[in-house]
N, C-alpha and C positions, 0 to 999 in steps of 0.2 A: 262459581255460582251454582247453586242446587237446585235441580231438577224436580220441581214439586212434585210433580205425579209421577215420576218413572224411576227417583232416587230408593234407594232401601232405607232400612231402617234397622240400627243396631240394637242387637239383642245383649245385654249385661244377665246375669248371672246376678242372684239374690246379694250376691257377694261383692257386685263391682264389675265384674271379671268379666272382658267381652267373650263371647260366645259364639256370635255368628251374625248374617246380617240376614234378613229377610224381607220379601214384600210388602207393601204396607195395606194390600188386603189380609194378609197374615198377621199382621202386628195390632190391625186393627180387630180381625178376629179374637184373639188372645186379648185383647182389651176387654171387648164385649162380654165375654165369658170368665173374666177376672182372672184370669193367670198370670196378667200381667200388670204395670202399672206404665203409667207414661211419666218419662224422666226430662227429657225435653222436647218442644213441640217449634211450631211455627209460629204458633198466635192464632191461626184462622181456622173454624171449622170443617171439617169434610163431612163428620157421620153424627147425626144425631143428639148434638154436642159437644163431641169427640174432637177435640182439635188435633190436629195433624201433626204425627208424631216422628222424630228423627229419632229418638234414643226410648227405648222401651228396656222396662225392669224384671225379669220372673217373680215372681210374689214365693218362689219355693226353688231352696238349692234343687238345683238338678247335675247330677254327676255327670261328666264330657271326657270320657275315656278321651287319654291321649290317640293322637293317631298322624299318623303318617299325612302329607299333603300328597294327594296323586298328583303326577308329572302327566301335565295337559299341555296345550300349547299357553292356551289363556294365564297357566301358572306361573309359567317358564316370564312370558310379558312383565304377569306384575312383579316378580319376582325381580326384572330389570329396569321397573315403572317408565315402561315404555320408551325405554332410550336403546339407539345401538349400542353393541358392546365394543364397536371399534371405533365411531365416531362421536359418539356421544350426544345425539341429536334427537329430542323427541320427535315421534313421529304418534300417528294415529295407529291404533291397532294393527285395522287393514293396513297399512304401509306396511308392517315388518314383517320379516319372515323367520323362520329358527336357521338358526348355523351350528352342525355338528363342530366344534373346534378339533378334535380331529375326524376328519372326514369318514363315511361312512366305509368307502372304496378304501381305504385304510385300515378298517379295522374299528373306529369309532363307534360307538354305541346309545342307544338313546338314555339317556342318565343323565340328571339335573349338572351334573360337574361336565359334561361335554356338551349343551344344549346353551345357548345365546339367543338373544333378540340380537336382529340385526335387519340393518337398513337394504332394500333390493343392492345397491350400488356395490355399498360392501360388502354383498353376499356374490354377486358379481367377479369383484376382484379379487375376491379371497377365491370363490370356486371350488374347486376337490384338493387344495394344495393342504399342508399342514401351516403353521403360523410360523413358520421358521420359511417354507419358500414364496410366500406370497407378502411377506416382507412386514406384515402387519401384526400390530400387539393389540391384547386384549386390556381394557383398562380398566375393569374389573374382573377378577376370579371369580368364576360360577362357580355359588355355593350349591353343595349336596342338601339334601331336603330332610331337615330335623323337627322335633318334638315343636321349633320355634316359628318353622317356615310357616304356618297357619297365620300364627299372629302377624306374623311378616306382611304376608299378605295382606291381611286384612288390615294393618296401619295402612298401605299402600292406596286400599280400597277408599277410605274412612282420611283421606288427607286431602280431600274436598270439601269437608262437611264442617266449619266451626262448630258447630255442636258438639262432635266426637271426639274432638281433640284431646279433653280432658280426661275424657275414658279410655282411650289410647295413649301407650308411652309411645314419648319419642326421644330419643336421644340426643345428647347434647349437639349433634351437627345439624338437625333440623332445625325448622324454625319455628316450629310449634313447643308452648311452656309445657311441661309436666306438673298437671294438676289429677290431683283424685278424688270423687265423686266423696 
């Protein structure tokens, strides 16, 4: 269920192309002052007869140099939409913690291919050990962080919202269709 006041709102690219997501005093800004358009809404007003908008349009390409995703803790999360990486269990934000997969007292280093969400329990019994003496496997490989991880992301972000769906791929193991605006 979507959060009316506290949800974002996706920002498309003249082209389609998502771009980013922003506030929806921002979206509603860029509305007011026509840079933008509204793509889809709620149905019910908020501003001035401005209905409330989940997917917003730019009226004008704007070029989005590629770029790197920073390695956050918040990234490394969605990047695992909030599941362990040992037991597979969603949890709330707060519940998880990061797990170096090899540990730091090892030699381990902060870099998206050694960084895990993982549950207190598991981060517990795993401890300083490597995955070879604490007896436990990883059931997904942590990916390193590419030109794609953004988008990544933000599918991850935007798999709440039916509205975004269709402006969003998903691949065929999701359960959301691939449609394009």
């Amino acid at each position: 269920m979507i959060n009316v006041n506290n949800s974002g709102v996706l920002v498309l690219n003249q082209a389609f192309e998502p771009v980013s997501i922003c506030a929806l005093r921002r979206a509603l800004t860029m509305i007011v002052k026509q840079t933008a358009d509204i793509q889809e809404d709620l149905g019910f007003e908020v501003y001035r007869g401005i209905p409330r908008p989940t997917v917003i349009r730019l009226k004008r390409y704007r070029y989005i140099p590629v770029r790197m995703q920073v390695l956050t803790r918040k990234n490394i999360l969605l990047r695992d939409r909030h599941r362990c990486s040992y037991c597979d269990k969603p949890f709330h934000p707060g519940a998880l913690t990061l797990d170096h997969v090899i540990p730091r007292c090892k030699g381990g280093r902060d870099t998206w291919e050694n960084l895990v969400s993982c549950c207190v329990s598991c981060n517990r019994k795993k401890a300083d050990k490597s995955l070879e003496e604490s007896g436990m496997t990883l059931l997904r490989k942590p990916r390193p962080a590419t030109v794609h991880t953004a988008r990544h992301i933000l599918r991850n972000l935007g798999a709440d919202d039916p509205t975004w769906t269709k402006y969003l791929f998903y691949d065929s193991s999701e359960s959301a269709a691939v449609t394009r605006g």
